[in-house]
N, CA and C atoms as a LAMMPS dump frame, in Angstrom:
ITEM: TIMESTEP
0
ITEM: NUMBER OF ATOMS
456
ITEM: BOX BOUNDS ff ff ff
-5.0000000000000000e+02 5.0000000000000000e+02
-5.0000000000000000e+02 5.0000000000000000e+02
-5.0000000000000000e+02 5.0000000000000000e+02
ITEM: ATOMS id mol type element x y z
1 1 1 N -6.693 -48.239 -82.023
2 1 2 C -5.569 -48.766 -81.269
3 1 3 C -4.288 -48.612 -82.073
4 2 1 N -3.06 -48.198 -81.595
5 2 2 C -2.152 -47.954 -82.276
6 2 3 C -0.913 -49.382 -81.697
7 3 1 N -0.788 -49.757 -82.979
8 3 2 C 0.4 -50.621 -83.291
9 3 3 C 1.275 -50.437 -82.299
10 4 1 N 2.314 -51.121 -81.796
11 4 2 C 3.054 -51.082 -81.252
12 4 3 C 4.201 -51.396 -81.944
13 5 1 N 5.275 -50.602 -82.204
14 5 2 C 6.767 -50.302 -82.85
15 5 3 C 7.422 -51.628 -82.729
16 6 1 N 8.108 -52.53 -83.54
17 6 2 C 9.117 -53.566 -83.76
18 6 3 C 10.257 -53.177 -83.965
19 7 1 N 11.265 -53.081 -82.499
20 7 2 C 12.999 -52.56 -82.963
21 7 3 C 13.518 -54.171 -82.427
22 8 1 N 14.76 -53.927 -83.155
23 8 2 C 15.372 -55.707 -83.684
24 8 3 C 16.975 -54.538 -82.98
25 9 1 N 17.827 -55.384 -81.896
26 9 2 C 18.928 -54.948 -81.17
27 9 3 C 19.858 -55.913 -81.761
28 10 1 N 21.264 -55.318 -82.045
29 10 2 C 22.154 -56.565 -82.683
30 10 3 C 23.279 -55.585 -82.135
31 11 1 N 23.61 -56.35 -81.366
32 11 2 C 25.031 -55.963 -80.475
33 11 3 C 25.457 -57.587 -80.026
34 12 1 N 26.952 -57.852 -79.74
35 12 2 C 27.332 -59.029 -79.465
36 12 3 C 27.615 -59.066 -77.908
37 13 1 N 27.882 -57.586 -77.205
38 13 2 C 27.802 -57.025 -75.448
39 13 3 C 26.425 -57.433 -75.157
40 14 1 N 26.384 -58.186 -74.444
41 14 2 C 24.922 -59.109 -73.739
42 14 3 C 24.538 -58.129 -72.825
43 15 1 N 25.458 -57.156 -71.957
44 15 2 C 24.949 -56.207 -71.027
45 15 3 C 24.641 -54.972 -72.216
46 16 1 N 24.801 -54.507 -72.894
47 16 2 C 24.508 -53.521 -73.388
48 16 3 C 22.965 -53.642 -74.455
49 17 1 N 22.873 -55.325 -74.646
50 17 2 C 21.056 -55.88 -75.013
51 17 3 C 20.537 -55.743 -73.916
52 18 1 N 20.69 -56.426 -73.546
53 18 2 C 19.905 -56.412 -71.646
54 18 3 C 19.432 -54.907 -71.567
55 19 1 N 20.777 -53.747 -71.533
56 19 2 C 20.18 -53.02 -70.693
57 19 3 C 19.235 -51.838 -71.953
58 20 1 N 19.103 -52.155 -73.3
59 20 2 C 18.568 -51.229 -74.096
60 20 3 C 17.185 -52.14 -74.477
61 21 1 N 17.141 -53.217 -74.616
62 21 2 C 16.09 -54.012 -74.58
63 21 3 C 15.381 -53.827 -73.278
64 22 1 N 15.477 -53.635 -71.787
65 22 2 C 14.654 -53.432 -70.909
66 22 3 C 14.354 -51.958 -70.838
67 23 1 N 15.718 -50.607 -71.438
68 23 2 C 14.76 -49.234 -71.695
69 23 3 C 13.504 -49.285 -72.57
70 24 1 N 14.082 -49.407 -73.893
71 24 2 C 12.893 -49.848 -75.032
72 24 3 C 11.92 -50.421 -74.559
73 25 1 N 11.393 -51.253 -74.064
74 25 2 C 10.416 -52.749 -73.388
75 25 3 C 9.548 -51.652 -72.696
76 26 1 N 10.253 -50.803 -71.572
77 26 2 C 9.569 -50.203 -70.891
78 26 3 C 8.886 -48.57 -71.082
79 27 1 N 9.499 -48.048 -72.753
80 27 2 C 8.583 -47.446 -73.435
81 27 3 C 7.923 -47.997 -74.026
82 28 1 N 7.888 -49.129 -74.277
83 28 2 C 6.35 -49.705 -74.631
84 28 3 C 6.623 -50.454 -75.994
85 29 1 N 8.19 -50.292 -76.691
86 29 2 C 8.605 -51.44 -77.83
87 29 3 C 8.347 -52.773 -77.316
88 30 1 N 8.081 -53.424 -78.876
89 30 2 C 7.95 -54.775 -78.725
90 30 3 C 9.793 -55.087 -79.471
91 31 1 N 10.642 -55.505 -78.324
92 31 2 C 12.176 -55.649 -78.732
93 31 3 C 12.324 -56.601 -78.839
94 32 1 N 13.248 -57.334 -79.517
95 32 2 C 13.772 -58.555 -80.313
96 32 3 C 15.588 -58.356 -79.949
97 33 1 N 16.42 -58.902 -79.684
98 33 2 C 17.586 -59.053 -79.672
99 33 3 C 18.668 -60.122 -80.547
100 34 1 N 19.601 -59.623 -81.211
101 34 2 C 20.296 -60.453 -81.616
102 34 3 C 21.989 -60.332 -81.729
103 35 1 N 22.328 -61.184 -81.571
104 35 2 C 24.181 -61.534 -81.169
105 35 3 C 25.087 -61.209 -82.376
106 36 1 N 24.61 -61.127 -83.196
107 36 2 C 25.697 -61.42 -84.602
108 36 3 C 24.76 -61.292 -85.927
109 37 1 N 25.011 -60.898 -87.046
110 37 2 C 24.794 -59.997 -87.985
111 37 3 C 24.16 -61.113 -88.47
112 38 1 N 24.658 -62.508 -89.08
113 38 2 C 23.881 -63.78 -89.253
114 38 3 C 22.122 -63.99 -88.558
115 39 1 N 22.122 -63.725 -87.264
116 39 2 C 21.234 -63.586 -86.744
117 39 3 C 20.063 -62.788 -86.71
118 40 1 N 20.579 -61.319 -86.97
119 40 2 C 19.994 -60.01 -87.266
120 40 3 C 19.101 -60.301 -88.587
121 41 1 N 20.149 -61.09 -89.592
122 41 2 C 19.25 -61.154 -90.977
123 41 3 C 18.082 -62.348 -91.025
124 42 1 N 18.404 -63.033 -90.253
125 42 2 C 17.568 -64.121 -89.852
126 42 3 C 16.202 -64.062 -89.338
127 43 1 N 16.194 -62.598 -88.33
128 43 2 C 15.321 -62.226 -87.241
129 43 3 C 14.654 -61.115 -88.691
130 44 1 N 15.206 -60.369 -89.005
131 44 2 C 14.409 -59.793 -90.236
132 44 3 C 13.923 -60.254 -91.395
133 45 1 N 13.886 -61.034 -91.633
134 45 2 C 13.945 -61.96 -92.903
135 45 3 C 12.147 -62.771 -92.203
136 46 1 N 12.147 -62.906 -91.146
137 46 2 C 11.06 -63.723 -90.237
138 46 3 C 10.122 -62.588 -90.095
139 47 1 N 10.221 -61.681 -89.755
140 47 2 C 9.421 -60.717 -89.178
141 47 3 C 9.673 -59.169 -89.603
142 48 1 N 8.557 -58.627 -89.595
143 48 2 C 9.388 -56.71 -89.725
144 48 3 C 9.2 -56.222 -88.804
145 49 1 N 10.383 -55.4 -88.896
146 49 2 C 10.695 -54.518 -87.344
147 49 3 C 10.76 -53.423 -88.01
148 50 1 N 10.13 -52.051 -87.246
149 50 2 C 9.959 -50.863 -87.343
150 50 3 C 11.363 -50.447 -87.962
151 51 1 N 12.318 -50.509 -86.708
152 51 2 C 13.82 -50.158 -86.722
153 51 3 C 14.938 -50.988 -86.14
154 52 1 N 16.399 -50.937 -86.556
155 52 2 C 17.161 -51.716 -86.077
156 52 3 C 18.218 -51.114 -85.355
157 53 1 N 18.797 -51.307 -83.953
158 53 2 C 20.278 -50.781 -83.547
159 53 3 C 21.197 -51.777 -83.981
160 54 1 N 22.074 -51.431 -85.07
161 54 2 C 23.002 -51.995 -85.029
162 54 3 C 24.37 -51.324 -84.948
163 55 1 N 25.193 -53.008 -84.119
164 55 2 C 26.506 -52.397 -83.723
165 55 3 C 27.744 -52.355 -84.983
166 56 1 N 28.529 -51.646 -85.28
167 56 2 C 29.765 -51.185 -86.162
168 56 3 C 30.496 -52.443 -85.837
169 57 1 N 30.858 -52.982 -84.329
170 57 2 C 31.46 -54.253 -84.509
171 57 3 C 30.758 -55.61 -84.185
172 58 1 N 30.544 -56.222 -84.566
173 58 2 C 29.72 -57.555 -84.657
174 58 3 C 31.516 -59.208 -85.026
175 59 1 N 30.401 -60.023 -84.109
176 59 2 C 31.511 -61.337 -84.475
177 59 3 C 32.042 -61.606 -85.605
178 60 1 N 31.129 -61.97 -86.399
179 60 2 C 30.78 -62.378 -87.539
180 60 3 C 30.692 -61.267 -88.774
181 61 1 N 30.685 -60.222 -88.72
182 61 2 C 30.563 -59.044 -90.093
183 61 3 C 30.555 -57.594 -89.233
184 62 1 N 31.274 -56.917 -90.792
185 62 2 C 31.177 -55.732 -90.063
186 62 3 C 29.704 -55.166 -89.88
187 63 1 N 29.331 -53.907 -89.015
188 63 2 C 27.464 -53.922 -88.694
189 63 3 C 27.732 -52.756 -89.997
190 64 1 N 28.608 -51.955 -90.812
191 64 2 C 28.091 -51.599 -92.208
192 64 3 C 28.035 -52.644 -93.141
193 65 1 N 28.532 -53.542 -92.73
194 65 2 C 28.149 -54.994 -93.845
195 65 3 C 26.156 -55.711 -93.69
196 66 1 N 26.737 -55.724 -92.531
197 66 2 C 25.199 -56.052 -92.18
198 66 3 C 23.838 -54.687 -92.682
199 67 1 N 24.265 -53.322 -92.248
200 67 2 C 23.634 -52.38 -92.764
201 67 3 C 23.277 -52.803 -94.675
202 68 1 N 24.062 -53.238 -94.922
203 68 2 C 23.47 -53.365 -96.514
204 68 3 C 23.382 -54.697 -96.844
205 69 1 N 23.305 -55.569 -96.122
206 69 2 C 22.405 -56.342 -96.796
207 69 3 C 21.188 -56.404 -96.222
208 70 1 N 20.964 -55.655 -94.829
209 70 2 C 19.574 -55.257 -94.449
210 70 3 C 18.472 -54.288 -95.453
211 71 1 N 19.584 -53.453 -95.844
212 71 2 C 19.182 -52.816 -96.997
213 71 3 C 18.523 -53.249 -98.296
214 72 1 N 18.768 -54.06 -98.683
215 72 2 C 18.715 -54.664 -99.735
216 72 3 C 17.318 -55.951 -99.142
217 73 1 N 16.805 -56.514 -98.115
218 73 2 C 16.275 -57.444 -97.706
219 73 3 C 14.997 -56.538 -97.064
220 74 1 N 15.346 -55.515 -96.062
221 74 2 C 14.415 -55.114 -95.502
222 74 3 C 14.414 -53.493 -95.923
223 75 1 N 14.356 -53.057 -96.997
224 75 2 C 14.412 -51.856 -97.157
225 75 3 C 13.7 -50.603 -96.357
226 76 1 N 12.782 -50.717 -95.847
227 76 2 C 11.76 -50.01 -94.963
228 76 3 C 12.248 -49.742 -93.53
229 77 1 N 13.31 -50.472 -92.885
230 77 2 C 13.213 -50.544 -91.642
231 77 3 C 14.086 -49.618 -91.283
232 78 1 N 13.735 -48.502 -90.746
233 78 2 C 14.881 -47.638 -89.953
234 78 3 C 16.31 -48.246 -89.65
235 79 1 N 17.282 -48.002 -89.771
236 79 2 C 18.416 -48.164 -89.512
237 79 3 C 19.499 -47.193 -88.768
238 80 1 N 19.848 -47.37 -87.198
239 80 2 C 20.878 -46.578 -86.353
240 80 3 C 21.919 -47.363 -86.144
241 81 1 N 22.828 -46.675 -86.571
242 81 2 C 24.397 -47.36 -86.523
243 81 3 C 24.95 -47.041 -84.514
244 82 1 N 25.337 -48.248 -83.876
245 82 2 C 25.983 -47.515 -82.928
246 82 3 C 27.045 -48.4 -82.789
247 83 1 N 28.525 -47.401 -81.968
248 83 2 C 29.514 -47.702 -82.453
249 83 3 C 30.11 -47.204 -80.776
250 84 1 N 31.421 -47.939 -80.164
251 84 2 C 32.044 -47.694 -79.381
252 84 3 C 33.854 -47.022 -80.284
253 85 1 N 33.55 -47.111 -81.462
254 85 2 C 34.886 -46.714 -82.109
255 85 3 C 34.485 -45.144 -83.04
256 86 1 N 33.99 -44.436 -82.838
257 86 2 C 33.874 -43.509 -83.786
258 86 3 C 34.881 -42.925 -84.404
259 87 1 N 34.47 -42.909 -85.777
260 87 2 C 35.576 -41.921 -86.202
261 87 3 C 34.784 -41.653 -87.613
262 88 1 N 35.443 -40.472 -88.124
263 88 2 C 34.631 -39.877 -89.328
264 88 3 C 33.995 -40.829 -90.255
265 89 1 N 35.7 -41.653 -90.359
266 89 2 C 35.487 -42.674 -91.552
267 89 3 C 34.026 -43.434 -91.411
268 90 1 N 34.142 -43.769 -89.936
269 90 2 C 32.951 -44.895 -90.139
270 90 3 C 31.793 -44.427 -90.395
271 91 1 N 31.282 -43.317 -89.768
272 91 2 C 30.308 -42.459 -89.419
273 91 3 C 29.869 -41.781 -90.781
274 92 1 N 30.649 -41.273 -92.143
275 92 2 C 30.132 -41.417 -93.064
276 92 3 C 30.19 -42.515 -94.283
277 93 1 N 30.949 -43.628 -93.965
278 93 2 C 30.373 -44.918 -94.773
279 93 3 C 28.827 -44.89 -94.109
280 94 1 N 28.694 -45.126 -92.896
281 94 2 C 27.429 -45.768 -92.674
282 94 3 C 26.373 -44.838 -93.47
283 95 1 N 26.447 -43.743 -92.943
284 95 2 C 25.642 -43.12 -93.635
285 95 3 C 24.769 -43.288 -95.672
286 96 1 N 26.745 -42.768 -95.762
287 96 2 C 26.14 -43.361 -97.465
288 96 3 C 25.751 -44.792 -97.973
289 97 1 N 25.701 -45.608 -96.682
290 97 2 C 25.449 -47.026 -97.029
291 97 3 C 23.901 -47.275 -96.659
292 98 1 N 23.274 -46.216 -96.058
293 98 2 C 22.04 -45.918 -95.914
294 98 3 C 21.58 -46.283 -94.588
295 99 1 N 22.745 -45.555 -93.569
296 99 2 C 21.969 -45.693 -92.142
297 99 3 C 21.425 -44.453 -92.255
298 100 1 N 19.815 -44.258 -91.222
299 100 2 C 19.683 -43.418 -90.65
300 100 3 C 19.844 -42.394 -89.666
301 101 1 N 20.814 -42.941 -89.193
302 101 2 C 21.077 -42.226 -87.756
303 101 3 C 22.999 -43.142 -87.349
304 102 1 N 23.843 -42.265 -86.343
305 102 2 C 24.69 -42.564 -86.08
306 102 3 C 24.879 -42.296 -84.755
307 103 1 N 24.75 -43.092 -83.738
308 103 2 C 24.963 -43.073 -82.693
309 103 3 C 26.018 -43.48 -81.682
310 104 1 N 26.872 -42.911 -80.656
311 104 2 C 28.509 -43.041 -80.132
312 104 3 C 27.514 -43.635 -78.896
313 105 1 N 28.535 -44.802 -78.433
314 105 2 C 28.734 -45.292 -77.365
315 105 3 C 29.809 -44.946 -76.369
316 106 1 N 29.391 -44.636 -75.064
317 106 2 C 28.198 -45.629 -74.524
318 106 3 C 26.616 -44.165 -74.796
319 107 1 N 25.633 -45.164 -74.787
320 107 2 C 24.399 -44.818 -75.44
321 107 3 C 23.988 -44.183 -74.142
322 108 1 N 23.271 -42.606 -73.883
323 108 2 C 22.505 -42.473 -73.104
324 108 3 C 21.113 -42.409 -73.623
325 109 1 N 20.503 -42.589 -72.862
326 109 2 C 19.061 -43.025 -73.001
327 109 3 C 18.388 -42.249 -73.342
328 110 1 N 18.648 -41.14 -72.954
329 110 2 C 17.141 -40.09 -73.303
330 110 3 C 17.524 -39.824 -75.091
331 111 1 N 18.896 -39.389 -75.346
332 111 2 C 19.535 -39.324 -76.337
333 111 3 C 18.819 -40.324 -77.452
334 112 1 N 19.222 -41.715 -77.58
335 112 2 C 18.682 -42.69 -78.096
336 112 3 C 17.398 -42.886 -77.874
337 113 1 N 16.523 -42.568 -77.102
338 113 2 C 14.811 -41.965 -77.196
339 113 3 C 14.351 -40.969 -78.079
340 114 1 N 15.038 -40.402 -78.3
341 114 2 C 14.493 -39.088 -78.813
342 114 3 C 15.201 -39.864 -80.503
343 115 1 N 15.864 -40.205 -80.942
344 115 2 C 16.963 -40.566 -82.377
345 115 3 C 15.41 -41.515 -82.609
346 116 1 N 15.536 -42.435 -81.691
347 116 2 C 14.225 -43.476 -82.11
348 116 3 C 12.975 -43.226 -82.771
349 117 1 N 12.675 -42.151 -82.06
350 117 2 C 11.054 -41.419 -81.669
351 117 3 C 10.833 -40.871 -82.899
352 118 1 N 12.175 -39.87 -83.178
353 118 2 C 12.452 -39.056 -84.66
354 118 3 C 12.599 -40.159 -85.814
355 119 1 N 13.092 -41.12 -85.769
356 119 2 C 13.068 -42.003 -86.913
357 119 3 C 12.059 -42.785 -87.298
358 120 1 N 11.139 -43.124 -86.05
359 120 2 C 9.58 -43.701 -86.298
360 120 3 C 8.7 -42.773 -86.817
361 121 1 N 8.802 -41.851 -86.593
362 121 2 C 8.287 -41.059 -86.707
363 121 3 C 8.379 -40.442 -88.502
364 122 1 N 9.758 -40.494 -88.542
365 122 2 C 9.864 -40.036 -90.184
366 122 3 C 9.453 -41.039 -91.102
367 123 1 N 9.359 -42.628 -90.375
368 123 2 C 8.47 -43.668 -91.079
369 123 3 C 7.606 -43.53 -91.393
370 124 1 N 6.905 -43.274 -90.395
371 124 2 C 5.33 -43.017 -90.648
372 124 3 C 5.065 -42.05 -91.625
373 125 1 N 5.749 -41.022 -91.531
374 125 2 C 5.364 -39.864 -92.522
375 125 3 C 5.395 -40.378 -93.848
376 126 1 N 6.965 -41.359 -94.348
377 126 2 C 6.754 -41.752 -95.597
378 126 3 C 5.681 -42.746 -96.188
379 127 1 N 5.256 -43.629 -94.765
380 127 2 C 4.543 -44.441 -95.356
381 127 3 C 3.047 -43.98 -95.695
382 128 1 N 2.552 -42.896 -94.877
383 128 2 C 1.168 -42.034 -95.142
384 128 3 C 1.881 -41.043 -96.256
385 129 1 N 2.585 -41.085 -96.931
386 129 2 C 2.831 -40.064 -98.005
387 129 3 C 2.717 -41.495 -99.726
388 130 1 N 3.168 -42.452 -99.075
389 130 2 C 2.805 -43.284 -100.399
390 130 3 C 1.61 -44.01 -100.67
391 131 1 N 1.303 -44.031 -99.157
392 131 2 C -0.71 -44.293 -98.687
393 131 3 C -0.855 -43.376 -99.788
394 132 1 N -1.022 -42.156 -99.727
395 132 2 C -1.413 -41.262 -100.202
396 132 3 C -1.282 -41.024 -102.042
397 133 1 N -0.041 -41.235 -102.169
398 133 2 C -0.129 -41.145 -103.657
399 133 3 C -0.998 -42.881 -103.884
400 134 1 N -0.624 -43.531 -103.75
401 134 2 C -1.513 -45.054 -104.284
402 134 3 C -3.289 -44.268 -104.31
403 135 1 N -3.214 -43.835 -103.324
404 135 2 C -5.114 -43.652 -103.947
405 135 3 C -5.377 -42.326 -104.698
406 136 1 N -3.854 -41.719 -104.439
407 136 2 C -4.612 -40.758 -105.532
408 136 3 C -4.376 -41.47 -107.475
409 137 1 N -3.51 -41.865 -107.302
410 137 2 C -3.603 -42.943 -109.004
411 137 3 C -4.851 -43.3 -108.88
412 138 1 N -5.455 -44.521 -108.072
413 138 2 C -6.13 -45.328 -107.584
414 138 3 C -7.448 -44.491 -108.252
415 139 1 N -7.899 -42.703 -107.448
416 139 2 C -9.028 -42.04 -107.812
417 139 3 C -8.924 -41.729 -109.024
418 140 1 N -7.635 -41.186 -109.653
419 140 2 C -7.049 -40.885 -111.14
420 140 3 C -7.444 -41.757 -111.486
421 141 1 N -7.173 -43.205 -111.941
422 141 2 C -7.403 -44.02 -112.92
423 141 3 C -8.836 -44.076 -112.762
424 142 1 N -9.58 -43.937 -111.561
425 142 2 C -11.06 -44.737 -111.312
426 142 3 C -12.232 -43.222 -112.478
427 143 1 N -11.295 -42.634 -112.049
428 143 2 C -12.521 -40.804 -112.543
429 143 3 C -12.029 -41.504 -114.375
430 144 1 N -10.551 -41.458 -114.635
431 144 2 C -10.5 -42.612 -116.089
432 144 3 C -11.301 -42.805 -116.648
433 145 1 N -11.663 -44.288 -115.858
434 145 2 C -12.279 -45.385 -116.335
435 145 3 C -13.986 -44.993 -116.472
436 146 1 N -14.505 -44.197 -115.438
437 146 2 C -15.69 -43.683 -115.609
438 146 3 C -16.107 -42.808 -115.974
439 147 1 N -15.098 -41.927 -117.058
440 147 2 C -15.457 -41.12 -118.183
441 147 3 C -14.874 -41.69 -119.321
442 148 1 N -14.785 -43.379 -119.443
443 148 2 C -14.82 -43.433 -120.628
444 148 3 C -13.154 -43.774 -121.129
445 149 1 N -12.41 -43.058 -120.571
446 149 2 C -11.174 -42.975 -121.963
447 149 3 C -10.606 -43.829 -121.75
448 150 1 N -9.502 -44.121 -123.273
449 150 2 C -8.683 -45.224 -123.354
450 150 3 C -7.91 -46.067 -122.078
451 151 1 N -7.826 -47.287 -122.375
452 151 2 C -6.954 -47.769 -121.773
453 151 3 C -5.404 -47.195 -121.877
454 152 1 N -4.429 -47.349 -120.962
455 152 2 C -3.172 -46.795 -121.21
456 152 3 C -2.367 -48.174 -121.426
């Protein structure tokens, strides 16, 4: 049985949760919504979510403010910046502040399906790539220990 994806929505536009929380919902995310960047860290801090949309403007902080201290709290979780103001500037702070993805509003759907799909997706890969080194130490140290040699 395969897991079902945790995305966490932080926009302070109640129609624009509504209407990306009922796309998401109905590919089959388990979605979480939140109003303000306070909240966002609150809702992550409780639970892990696959990935997060967050918005560039928020009540309470800017959403590259919020991008890093998500960073710093939830390091693992995909991160898409979306923004009704684009402009270079913002679009590469976020980036070097360690979003994954940068997305212009207003959001079409298939668009933001496919950004999602690609970013879960590059999760998974890293996390079966460090699966992977842990047991190979894991067999390394074990072949070690059962021929004998020193401790390190």
């Amino acid at each position: 049985m395969v897991e079902k994806k945790r995305i966490l929505i932080v926009d302070d536009d109640l129609e624009i949760l509504r209407s990306l929380k009922n796309i998401l919902e109905f590919k089959g995310y388990i979605v979480e919504t939140a109003e303000s960047g306070r909240e966002a860290i609150e809702k992550s801090k409780a639970r892990f979510f696959n990935l997060a949309l967050l918005d560039i403007k928020l009540p309470d902080m800017e959403g590259t403010d919020l991008l890093v201290k998500m960073h710093r709290t939830t390091p693992k979780v995909m991160k898409i910046m979306l923004t009704g103001y684009p402009t270079v500037e913002n679009a590469v702070k976020a980036v070097n502040l360690g979003a994954d993805a940068y997305i212009i509003k207003p959001v079409k759907p298939d668009i933001l399906l496919k950004v999602i799909e690609e970013k879960l997706k590059e999760q998974s890969e890293i996390e079966s790539m460090s699966e992977e080194k842990v047991r190979e130490w894991m067999e390394t140290r074990l072949k070690k220990l059962e021929s004998g040699e020193s401790r390190e």
